[in-house]
C-alpha positions as CSV (number, residue, x, y, z in Angstrom):
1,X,0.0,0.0,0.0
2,X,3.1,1.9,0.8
3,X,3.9,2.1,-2.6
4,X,0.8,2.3,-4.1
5,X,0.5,6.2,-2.3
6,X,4.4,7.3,-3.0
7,X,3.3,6.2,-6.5
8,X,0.5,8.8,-6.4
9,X,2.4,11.2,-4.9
10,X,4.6,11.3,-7.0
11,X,2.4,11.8,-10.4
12,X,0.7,14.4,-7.7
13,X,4.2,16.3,-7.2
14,X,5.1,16.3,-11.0
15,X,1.7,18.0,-11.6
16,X,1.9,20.6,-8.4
17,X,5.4,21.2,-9.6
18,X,4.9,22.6,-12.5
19,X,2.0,25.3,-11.4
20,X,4.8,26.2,-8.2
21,X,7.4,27.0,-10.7
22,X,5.7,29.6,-12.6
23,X,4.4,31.4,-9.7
24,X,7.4,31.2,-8.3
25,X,8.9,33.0,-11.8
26,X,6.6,35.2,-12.8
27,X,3.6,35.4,-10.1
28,X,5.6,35.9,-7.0
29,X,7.7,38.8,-8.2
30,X,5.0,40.9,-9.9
31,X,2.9,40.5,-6.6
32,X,5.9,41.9,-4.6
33,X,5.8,45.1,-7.0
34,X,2.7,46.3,-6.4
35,X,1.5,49.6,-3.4
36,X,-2.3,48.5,-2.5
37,X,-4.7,46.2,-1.9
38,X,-6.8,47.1,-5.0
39,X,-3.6,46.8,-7.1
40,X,-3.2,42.8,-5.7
41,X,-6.6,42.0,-5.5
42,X,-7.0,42.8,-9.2
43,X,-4.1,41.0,-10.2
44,X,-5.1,38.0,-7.5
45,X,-8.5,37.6,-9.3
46,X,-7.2,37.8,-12.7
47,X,-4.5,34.9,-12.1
48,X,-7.3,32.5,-10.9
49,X,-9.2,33.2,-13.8
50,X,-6.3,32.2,-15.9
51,X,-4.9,29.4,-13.6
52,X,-8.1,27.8,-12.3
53,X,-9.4,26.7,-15.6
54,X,-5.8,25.3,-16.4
55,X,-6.0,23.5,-13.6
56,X,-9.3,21.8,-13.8
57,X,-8.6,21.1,-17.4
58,X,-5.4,19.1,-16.5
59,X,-7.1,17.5,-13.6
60,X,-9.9,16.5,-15.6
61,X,-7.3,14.4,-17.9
62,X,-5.0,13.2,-15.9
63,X,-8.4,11.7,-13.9
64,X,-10.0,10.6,-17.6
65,X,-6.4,8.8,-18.8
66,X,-5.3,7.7,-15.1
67,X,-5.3,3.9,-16.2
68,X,-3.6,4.5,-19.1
69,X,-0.9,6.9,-17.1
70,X,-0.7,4.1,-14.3
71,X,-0.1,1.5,-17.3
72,X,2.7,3.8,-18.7
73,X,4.6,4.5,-15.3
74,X,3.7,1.8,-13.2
75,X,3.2,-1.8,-13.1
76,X,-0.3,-3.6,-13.0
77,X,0.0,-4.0,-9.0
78,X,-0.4,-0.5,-9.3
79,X,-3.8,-0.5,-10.4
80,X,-5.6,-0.1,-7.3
81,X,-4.1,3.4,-7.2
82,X,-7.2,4.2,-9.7
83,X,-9.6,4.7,-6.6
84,X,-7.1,7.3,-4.9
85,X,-6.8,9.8,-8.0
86,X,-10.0,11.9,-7.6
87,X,-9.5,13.0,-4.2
88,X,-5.8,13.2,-4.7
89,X,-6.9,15.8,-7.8
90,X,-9.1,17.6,-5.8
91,X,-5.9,17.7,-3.0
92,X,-4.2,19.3,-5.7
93,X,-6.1,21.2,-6.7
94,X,-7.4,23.0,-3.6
95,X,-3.1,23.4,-3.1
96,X,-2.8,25.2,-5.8
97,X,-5.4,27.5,-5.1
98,X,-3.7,28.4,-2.2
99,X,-1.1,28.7,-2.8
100,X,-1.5,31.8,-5.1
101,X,-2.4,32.9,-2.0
102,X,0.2,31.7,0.4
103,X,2.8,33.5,-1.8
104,X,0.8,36.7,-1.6
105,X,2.4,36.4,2.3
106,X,5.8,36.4,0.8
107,X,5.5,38.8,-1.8
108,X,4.3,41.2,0.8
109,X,7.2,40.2,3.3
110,X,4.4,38.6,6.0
111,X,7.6,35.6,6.4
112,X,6.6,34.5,9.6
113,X,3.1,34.0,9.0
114,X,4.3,31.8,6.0
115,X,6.0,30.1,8.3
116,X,3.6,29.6,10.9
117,X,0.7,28.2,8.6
118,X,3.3,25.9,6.8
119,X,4.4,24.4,9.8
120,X,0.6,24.1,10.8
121,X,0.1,22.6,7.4
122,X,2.4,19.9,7.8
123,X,1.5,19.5,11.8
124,X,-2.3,19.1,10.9
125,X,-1.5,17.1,7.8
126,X,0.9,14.3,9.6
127,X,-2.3,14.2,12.4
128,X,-4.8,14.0,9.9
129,X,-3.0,11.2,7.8
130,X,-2.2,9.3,11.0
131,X,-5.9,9.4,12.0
132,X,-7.7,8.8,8.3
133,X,-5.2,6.1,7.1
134,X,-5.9,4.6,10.5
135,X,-9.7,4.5,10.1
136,X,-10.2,4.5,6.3
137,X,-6.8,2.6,4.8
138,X,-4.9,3.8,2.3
139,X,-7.6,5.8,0.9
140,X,-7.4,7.9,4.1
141,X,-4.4,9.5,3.0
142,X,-5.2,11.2,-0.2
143,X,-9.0,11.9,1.7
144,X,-6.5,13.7,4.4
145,X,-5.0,15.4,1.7
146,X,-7.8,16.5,0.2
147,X,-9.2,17.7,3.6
148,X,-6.0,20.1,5.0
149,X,-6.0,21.3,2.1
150,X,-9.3,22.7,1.9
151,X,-8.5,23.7,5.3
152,X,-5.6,25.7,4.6
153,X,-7.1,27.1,1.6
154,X,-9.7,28.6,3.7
155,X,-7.2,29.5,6.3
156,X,-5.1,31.5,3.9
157,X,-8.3,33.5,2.8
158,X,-8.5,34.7,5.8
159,X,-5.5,35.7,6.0
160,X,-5.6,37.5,3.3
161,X,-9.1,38.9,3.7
162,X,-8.0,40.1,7.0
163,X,-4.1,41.3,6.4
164,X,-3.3,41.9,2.9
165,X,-6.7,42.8,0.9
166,X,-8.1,44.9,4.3
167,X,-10.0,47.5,2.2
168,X,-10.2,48.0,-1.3
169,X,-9.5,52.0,-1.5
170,X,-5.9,52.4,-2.2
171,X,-4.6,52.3,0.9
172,X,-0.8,51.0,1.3
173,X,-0.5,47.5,3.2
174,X,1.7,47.6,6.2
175,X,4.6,44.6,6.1
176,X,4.3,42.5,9.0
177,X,7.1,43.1,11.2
């Protein structure tokens, strides 16, 4: 079973990886040029327009094709994997979502709360595994996945609704320090 979830992972990771290196290129340093909220907010909502469909598109695939992807990488004791992908998807998906967000604290210099709600990430996310592969098998870890990461989506729109986008009227954003 072991093998079975690195195996996922790992399809998971190529297809996160690719979305973190171009916000880490082009998204990330744009973000850190702009003065006000309505200037980031603007910019925020236009990238998720752009990115979200990508991102649903290419989930949508790699979910219609995953037996013949698992044929191409893997062995056939890898089939059982096929049961794991749409929550895995929907994992990655919800990641990526925040992380346009998450990066918002590092283009605006808020370092320590990055810090904080990563560490909280991968606290919650080693509890939550723990617990759901526990009750639920090896589907309880891409179900855990799936989970936190709603969670810290929702955690890093707060964040932001509450520290970066505050109002929408031009004002500068303090730096956290």
């Amino acid at each position: 079973n072991a093998g079975i979830w690195e195996g996922l992972n790992k399809i998971s990771a190529a297809f996160v990886m690719i979305a973190s290196t171009s916000m880490g290129i082009s998204y990330l340093p744009k973000m850190a040029g702009f003065k006000t909220s309505a200037e980031i907010h603007k910019e925020l909502l236009l990238v998720y327009k752009i990115i979200l469909p990508f991102i649903l598109i290419i989930s949508l695939l790699i979910y219609l094709f995953k037996a013949t992807l698992i044929s191409i990488l893997y062995s056939p004791q890898f089939d059982s994997m096929q049961s794991l992908f749409l929550y895995q998807l929907i994992g990655d998906i919800l990641k990526i979502c925040s992380w346009l967000v998450a990066y918002l604290m590092l283009a605006r210099s808020f370092v320590k709360s990055y810090i904080v709600f990563e560490a909280g990430y991968f606290f919650i996310w080693l509890t939550a595994n723990y617990f759901m592969v526990t009750k639920l098998g090896i589907k309880g870890a891409p179900i855990a996945y799936m989970c936190i990461n709603f969670l810290y989506l929702a955690a890093c729109l707060l964040f932001y609704r509450n520290k970066i986008y505050g109002k929408i009227d031009g004002v500068t954003i303090k730096k956290e320090g």
